[in-house]
C-alpha positions in Angstrom: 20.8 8.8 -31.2 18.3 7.3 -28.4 15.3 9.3 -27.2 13.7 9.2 -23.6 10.0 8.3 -23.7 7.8 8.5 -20.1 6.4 5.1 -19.4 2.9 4.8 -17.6 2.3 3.7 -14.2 1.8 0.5 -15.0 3.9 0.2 -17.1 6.7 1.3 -14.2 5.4 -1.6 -12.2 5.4 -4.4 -14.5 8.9 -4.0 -15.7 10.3 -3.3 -12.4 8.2 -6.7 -11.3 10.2 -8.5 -14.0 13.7 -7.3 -12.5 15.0 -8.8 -9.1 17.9 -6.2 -8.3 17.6 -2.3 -7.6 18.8 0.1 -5.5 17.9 2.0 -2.2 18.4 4.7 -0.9 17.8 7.2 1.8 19.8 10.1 4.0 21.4 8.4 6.8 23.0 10.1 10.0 26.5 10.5 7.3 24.6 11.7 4.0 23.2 10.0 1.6 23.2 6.1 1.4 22.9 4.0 -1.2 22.9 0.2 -1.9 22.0 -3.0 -4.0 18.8 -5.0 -2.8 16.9 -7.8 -4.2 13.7 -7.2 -4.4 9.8 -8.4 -5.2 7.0 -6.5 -5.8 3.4 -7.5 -4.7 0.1 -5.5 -4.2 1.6 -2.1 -5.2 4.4 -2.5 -2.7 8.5 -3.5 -3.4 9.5 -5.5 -0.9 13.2 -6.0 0.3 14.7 -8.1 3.2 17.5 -7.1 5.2 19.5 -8.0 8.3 18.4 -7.2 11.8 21.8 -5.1 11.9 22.2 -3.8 8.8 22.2 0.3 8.2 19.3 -0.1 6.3 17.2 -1.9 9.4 18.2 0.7 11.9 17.7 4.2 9.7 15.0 3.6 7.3 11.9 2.7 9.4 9.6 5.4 8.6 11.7 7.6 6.3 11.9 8.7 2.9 13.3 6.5 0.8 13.3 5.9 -3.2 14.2 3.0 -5.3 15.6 2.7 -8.6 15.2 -0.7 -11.0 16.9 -0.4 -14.2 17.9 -2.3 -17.1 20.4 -0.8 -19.1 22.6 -2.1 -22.3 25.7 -0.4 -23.1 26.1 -1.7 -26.9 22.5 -0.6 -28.4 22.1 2.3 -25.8 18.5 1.2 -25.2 17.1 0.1 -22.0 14.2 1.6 -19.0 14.5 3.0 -15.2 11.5 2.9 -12.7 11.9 5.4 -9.9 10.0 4.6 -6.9 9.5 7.2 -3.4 7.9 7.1 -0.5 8.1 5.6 2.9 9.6 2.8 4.4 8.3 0.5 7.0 10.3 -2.2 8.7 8.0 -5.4 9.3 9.7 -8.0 12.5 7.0 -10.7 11.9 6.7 -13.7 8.6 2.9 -13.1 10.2 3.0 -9.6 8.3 4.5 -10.4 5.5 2.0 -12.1 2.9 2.8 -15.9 1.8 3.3 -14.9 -2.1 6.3 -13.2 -1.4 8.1 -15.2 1.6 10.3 -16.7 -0.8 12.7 -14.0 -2.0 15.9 -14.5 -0.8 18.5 -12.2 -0.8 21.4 -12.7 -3.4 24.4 -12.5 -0.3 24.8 -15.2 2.4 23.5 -14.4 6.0 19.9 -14.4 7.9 18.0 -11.5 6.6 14.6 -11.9 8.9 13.4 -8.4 8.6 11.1 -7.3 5.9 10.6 -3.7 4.0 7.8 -2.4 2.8 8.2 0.4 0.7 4.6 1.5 -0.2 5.1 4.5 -3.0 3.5 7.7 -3.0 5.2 8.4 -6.8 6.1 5.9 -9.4 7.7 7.7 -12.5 9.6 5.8 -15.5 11.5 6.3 -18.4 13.0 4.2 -21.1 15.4 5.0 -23.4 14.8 3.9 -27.2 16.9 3.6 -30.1 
């Protein structure tokens, strides 16, 4: 039987700096939303980009959001989840966006020119062990 152990802070940021997909989410204008990203973390930010017309772009500027990176395996029942909350912030210009990070692309095809910046005010994880 696997047991759940809290992982530090830092801990949360390193693993979830070693993973490239997680999920967002937020309450849109329907409910609750959530979806698949890419991701890179820099400077104790995630950062995601999106599409100037995606739901994401038009709802989360400012809001509450949180993100969740995991790495799970289903045959040894071991693996770790990062949670992070806080605000979003939609970013319009490369000039705000630092140069370390510019490369992440996302995973589907299409022009994603708009940046988030999810900045968290609370960073918890966990990892299951066997």
């Amino acid at each position: 039987m696997s047991q759940l152990e809290e992982l530090t802070v830092e801990e949360s940021w390193r693993l979830a700096a070693g993973a490239q997909v997680s999920r967002i989410g937020w309450t849109g204008p329907r409910g609750p939303v959530v979806i698949p990203v890419n991701h890179v973390v820099h400077d104790d930010s995630v950062w995601i980009r999106t599409s100037a017309h995606s739901s994401m772009a038009e709802q989360i500027d400012e809001s509450a959001v949180a993100l969740l990176v995991d790495e799970l395996d289903p045959d040894t029942h071991v693996g770790w989840s990062v949670q992070f909350k806080g605000r979003a912030e939609i970013l319009y210009r490369d000039s705000q966006v630092p140069d370390t990070i510019k490369s992440l692309h996302s995973w589907p095809a299409g022009a994603r020119p708009l940046w988030v910046r999810l900045h968290p005010k609370e960073v918890t994880g966990r990892r299951l062990v066997g």
